[in-house]
C-alpha positions as CSV (number, residue, x, y, z in Angstrom):
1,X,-24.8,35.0,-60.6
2,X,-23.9,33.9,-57.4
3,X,-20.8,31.0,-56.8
4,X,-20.7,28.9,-53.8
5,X,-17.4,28.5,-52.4
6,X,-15.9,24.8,-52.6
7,X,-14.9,23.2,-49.7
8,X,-12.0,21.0,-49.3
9,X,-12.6,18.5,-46.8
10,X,-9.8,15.9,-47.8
11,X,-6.7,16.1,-46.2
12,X,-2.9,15.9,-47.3
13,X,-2.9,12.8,-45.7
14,X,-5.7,9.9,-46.0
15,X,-4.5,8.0,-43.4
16,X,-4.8,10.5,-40.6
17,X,-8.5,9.6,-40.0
18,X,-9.2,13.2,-38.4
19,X,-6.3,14.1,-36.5
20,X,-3.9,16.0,-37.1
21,X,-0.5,15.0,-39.0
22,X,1.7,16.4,-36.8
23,X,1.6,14.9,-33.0
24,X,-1.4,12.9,-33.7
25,X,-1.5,8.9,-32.1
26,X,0.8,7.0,-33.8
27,X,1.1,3.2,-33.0
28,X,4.7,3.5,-33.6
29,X,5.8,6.5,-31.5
30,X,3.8,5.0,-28.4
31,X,5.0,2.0,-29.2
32,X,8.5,3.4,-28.5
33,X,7.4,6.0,-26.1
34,X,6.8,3.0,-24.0
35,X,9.9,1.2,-24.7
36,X,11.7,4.7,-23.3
37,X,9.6,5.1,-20.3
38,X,10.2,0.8,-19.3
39,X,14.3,1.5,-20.1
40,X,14.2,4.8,-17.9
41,X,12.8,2.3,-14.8
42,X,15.0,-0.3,-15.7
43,X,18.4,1.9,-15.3
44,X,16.5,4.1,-11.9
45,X,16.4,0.2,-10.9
46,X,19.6,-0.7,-11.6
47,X,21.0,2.4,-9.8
48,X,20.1,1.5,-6.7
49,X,20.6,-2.3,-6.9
50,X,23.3,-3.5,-4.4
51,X,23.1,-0.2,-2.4
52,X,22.5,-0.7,1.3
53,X,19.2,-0.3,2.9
54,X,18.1,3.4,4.1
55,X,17.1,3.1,7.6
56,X,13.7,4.9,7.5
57,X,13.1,7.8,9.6
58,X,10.2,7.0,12.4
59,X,9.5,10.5,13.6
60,X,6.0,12.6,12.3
61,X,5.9,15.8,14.9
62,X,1.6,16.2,13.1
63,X,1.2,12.6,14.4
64,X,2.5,12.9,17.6
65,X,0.9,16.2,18.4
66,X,-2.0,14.5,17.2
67,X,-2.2,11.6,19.9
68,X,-1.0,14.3,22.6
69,X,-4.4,17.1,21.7
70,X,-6.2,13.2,22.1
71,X,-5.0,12.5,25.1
72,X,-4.2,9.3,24.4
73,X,-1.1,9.8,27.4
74,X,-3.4,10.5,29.7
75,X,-4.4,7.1,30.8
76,X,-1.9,4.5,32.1
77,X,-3.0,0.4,32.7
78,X,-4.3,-0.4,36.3
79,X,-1.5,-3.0,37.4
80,X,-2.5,-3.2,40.6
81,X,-5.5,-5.4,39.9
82,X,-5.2,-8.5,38.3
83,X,-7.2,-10.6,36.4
84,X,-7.5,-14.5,36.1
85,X,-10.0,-14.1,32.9
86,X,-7.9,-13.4,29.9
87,X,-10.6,-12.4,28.5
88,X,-11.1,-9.5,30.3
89,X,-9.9,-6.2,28.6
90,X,-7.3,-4.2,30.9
91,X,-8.8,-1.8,33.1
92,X,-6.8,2.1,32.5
93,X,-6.9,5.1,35.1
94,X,-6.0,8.1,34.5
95,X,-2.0,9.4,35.1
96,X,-1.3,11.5,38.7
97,X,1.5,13.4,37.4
98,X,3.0,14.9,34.0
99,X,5.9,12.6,34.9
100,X,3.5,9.4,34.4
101,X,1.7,11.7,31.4
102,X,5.8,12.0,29.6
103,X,6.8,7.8,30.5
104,X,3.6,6.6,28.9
105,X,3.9,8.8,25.6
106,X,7.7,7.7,25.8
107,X,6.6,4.1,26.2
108,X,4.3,4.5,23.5
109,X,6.2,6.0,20.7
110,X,9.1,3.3,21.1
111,X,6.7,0.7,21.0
112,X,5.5,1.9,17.5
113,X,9.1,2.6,16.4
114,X,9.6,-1.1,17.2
115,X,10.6,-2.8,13.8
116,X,8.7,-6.3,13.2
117,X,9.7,-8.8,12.1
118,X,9.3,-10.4,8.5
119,X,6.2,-12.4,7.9
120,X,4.2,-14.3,4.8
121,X,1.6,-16.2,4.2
122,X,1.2,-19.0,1.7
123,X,-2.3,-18.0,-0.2
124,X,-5.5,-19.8,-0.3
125,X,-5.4,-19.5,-4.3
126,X,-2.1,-21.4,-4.5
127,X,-3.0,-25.3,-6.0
128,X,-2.6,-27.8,-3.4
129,X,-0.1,-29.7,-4.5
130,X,2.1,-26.7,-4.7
131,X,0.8,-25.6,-1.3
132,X,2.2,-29.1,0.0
133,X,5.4,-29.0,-1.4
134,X,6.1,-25.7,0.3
135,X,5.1,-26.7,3.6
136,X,7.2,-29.4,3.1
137,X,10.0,-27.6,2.1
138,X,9.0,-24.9,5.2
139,X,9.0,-28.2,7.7
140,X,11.9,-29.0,7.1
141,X,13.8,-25.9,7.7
142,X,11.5,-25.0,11.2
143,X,12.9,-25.5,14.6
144,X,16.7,-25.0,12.9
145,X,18.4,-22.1,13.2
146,X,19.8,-21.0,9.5
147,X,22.9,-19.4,8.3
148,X,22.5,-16.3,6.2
149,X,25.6,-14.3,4.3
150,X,24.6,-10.2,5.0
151,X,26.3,-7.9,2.4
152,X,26.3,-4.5,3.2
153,X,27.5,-1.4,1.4
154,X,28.2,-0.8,-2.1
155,X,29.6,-3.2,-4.4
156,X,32.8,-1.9,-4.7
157,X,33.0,-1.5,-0.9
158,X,31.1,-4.6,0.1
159,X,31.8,-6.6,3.1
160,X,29.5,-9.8,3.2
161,X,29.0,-11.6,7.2
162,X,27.4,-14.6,7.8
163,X,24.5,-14.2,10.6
164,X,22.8,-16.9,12.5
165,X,18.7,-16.0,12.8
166,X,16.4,-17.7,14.7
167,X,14.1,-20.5,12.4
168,X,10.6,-20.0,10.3
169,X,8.0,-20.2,12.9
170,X,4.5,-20.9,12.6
171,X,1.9,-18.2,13.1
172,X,-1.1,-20.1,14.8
173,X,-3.9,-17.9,14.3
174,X,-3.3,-17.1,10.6
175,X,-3.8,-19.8,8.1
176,X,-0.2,-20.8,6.7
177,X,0.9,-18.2,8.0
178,X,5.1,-17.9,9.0
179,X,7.2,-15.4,11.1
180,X,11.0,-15.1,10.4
181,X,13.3,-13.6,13.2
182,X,14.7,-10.9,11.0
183,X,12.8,-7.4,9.1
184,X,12.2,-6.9,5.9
């Protein structure tokens, strides 16, 4: 007589639902996983809370090369013709010398180095109401220069200035829309 085996195909453990008992998804453990991973960023943010600001470094030798094999420094504006429509684009010619070629990839690069200044933008979505009261409030600080306390250094080691910057201006081609005199 031949037997047929007999398969098994409960587990140890019911509530498994086909995975595995060790490792498996556990609502708990990802649950705390979670809870690990937000602490971790709350103490890597904490670290660097009152440290001063790290000047960023504005140099990229592939970028530069880039614009050079373009010949983007090759060109230099035409002032010696002037135009009374400003609508008319400036006219370029080309550079005489590699001394002209050198001042206008000099000129250039420090006008992209050039830090801007801070601006924002009060959003369309915003209720009205709220919108007003924050123009308001922007109104009435514009055209007055304000008094801001700088703190610089580490905690420990801080030295706090006061600094006078320029007021809130309005941008007039973007829709509520303000410049301040100082970066981010």
């Amino acid at each position: 007589t031949l037997e047929t085996p007999q398969t098994n195909y409960t587990s140890k453990n019911n509530n498994t639902m086909g995975r595995s008992s060790k490792g498996g998804w556990n609502r708990k453990r990802k649950a705390e996983e979670q809870a690990a991973k937000a602490a971790a960023k709350n103490d890597d943010a904490a670290a660097t809370r009152g440290t001063e600001y790290a000047q960023i470094i504005q140099l990229n030798p592939s970028m530069e090369a880039y614009y050079a094999y373009q010949g983007l420094h090759n060109l230099k504006r035409d002032t010696t013709t002037t135009t009374t429509n400003n609508n008319t684009p400036p006219s370029f010619i080309p550079c005489t010398s590699p001394l002209e070629q050198s001042n206008e990839q000099t000129q250039f690069w420090n006008s992209c180095r050039q830090i801007l200044p801070a601006s924002f933008r009060i959003g369309q979505d915003v209720p009205t109401q709220l919108r007003k009261s924050l123009i308001t409030e922007l109104q009435q600080h514009m055209g007055k220069p304000l008094e801001i306390s700088v703190t610089s250094g580490i905690s420990r080691d801080a030295t706090t200035t006061l600094q006078t910057i320029a007021p809130v201006t309005e941008i007039p081609y973007v829709p509520y829309g303000y410049q301040l005199s100082v970066d981010r």
